[in-house]
C-alpha positions in Angstrom: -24.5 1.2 32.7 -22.4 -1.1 30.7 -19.0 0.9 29.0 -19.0 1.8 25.4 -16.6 -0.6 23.6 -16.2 0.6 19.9 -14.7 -2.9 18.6 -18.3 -4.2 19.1 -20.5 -1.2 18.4 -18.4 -0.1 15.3 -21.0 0.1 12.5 -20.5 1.5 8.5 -21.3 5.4 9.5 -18.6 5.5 11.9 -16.1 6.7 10.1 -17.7 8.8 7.6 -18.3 6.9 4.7 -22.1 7.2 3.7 -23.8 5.7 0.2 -24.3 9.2 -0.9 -20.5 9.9 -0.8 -19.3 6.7 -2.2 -21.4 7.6 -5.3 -19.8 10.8 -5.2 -16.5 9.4 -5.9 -17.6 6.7 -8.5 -19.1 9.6 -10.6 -16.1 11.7 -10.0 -13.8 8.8 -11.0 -15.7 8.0 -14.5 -16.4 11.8 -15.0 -12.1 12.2 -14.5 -11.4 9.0 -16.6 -13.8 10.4 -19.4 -12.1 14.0 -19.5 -9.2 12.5 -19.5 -9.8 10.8 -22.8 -11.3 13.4 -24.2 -8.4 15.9 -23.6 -5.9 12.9 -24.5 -7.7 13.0 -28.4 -8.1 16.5 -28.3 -4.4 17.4 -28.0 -3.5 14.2 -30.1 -5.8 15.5 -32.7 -4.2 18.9 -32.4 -0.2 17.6 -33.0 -1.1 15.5 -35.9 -2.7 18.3 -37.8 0.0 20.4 -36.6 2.9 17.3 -38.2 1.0 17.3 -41.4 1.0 21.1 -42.0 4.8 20.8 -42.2 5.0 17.6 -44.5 
């Protein structure tokens, strides 16, 4: 029986990383981007109709 040598049997599943988690994070990553937006306008909204109550 030959020995196991992981430089030449090291394939994509090794360490971890699967198609299904990979999607995972792309989704997260526009889903973060997006609520980040969104709560960016919300809160800029918010201050400028707070700055022209006062004018």
């Amino acid at each position: 029986m030959d020995p196991f040598d992981p430089a030449l049997h090291y394939g994509p599943n090794d360490a971890g990383v699967s198609a299904f988690s990979i999607a995972l994070v792309v989704i997260g990553l526009l889903i973060g981007s997006w609520a980040f937006g969104a709560l960016y306008g919300i809160i800029s909204n918010f201050l400028q109709g707070n700055k022209n109550k006062s004018d």
